[in-house]
C-alpha positions in Angstrom: 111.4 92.1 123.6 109.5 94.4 125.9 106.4 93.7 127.7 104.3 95.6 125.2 105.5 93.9 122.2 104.8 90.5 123.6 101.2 91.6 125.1 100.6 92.5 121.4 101.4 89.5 119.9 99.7 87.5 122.0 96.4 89.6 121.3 96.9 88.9 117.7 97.7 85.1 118.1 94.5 84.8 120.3 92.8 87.2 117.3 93.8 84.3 114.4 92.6 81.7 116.6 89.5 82.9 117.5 88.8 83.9 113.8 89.9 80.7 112.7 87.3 79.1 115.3 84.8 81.1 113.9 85.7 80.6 110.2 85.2 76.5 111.5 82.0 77.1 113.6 80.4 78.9 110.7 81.3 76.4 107.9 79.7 73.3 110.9 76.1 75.4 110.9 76.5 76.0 107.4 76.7 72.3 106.2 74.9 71.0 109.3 71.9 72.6 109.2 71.6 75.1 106.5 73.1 73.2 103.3 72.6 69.6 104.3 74.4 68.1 101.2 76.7 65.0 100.9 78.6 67.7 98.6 78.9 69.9 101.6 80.8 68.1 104.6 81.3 69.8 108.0 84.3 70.1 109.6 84.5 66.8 111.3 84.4 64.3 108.4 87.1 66.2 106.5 89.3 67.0 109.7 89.1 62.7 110.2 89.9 62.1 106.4 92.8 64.5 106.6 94.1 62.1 109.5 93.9 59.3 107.7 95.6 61.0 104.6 98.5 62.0 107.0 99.1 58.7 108.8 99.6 57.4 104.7 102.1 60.8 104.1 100.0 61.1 101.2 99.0 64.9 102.4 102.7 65.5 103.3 103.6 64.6 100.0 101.7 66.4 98.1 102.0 69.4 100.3 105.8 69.2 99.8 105.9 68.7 96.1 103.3 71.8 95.4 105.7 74.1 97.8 109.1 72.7 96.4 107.4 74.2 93.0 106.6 77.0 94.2 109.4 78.2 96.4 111.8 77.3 93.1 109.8 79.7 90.8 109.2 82.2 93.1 112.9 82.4 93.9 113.6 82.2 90.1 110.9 85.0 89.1 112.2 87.5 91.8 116.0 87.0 91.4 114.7 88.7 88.1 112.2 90.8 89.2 114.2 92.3 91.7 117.0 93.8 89.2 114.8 94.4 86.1 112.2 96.9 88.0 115.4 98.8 90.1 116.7 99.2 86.8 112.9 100.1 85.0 112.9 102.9 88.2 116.4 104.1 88.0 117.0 104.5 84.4 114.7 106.7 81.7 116.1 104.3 78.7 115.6 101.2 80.3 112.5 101.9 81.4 110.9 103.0 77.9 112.7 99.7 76.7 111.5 97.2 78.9 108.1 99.0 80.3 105.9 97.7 77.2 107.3 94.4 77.9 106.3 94.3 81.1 103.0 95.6 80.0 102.2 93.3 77.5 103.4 90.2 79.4 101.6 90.7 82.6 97.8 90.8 80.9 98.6 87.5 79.9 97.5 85.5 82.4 99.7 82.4 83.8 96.5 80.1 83.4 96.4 81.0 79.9 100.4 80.0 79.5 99.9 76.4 81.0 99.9 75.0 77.5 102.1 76.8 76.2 104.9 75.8 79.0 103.4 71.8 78.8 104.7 72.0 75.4 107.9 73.5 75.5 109.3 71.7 79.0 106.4 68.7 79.3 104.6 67.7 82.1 107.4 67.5 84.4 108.7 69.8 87.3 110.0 72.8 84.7 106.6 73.3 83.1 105.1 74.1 86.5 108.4 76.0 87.9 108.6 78.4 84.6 104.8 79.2 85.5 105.4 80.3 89.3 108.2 82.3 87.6 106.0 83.7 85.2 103.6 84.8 87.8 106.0 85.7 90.3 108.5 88.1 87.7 106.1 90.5 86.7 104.5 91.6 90.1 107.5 92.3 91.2 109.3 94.1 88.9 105.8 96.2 89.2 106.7 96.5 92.6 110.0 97.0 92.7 109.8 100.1 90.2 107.0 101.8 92.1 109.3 101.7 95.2 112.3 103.3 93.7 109.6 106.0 91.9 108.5 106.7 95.6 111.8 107.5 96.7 112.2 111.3 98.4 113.9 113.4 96.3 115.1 115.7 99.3 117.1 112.4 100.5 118.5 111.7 97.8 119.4 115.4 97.5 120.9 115.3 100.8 123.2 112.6 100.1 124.9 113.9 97.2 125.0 117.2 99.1 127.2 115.0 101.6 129.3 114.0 99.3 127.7 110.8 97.9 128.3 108.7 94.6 125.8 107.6 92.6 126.8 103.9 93.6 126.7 105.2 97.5 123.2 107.2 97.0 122.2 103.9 95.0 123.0 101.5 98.0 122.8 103.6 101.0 119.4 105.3 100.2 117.4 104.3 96.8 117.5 100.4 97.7 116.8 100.6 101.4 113.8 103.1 100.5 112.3 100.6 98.1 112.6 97.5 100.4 109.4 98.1 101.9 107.2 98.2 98.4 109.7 95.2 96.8 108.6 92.8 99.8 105.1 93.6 99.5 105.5 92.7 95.5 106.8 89.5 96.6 104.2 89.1 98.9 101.5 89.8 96.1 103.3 87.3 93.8 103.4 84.6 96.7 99.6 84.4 96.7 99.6 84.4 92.7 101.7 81.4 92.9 99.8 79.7 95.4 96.8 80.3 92.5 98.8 79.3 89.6 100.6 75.8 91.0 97.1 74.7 91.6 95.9 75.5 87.9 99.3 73.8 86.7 99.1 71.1 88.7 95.4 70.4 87.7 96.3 70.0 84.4 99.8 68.2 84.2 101.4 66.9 87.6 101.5 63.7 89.2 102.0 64.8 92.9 101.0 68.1 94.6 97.8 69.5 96.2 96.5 70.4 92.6 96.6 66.7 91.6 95.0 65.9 94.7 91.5 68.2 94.2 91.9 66.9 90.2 91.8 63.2 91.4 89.0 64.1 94.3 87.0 65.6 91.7 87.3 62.4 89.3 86.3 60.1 92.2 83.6 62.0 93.8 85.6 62.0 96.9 84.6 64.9 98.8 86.5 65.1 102.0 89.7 64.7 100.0 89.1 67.9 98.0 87.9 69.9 101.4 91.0 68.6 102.9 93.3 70.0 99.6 91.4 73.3 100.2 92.1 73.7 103.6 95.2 72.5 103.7 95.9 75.3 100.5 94.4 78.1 103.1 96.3 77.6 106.3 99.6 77.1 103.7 98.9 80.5 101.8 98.0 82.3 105.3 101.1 80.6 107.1 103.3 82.1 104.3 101.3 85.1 104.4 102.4 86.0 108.3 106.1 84.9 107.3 106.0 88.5 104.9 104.5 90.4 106.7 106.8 89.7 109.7 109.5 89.8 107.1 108.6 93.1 106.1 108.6 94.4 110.1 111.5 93.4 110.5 113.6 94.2 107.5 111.4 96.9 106.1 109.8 98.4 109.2 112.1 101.3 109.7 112.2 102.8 106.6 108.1 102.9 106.1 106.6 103.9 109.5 103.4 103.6 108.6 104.1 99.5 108.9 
């Protein structure tokens, strides 16, 4: 890695820090002096009660049940996202097929399918899995589509003037050219499923951060629910960074505008 690249990264490592410094300084004057409300903690109190919740692993666990959720419908909505929108972009009859499904399904919110998925799997792990899924499938077929609609015609031209199959022009030039828009779906659909888990889990979990601000709430314990939301931010930005660097590195040379 060359000098430059590292100097950069360092800038932007200092940058998230300092922001994040700010984000904390702000939120101290705010409930310190501007909002002085029991309701309202400042930083410290919380930071101390997420301590405490760490030393009992009861953070831990509910961190890792809410991402084990997640990371199994997200997987699950864009192993089919993924093959239904290259097909929805490569094909006229698939696409006036399957585009009014799409359509229709995505206006539906996953919030508003929470009882419908506690009554067909329960209030166990599948209910909350089939919503990630849910939320996850749709963005990226979206996605996925738009980047093979965006693909150059003069490449594709050029291949088959070089001899190329459909299968070779397929793999060699549509599905490269559409990786950059497909991870950006996925990255959409990440911070969907970081929304809907938390809905899910409010409702009909036992474990997971959602549970966590549900029980909070019932209890009038403050800190505990500042804790869930913080916790909730620095997960969602963390996974955030991991796309984006994702999308450099696997995606980077075939959009150079990233």
């Amino acid at each position: 890695m060359s000098g430059g690249r590292i100097r950069d990264r360092a800038f932007t490592v200092l940058g998230y820090l300092g922001g994040f410094a700010l984000l904390f300084l702000v939120w101290h004057v705010a409930a310190t002096w501007l909002a002085r409300s029991a309701l309202f903690p400042p930083p410290g109190p919380v930071l101390e009660r997420a301590v405490v919740l760490v030393e009992d692993g009861l953070l831990q666990e509910a961190v890792l049940a809410s991402l084990r959720r997640i990371g199994q419908g997200f997987l699950i909505g864009s192993a089919v996202g993924i093959p239904v929108g290259l097909a929805i972009g490569s094909f006229g009859p698939v696409r006036a097929v399957l585009e009014p499904w799409t359509e229709f399904f995505r206006f539906i919110p996953a919030v508003a399918m929470i009882t419908v998925s506690v009554i067909w799997f329960g209030i166990g792990e599948e209910s909350k899995v089939f919503l990630i899924a849910y939320t996850t499938v749709f963005v990226v077929i979206i996605a996925t589509a738009a980047g093979v609609g965006a693909v150059a015609r003069d490449k594709i031209r050029a291949a088959q003037c070089l001899g190329a199959s459909r299968l070779q022009v397929f793999a060699l030039v549509v599905l490269p050219a559409t990786l950059p828009l497909m991870l950006t779906g996925m990255r959409l659909a990440m911070a969907n499923a970081f929304v809907t888990i938390v809905a899910a889990e409010l409702v009909a979990s036992n474990d997971g951060l959602g549970k966590m601000l549900w029980d909070a709430r019932l209890f009038m314990q403050v800190e505990d629910i500042f804790v869930a939301l913080v916790t909730l931010g620095l997960l969602g930005f963390s996974v955030d960074r991991a796309f984006r660097l994702a999308i450099q590195a696997f995606a980077g040379r075939y959009n150079p505008t990233m």
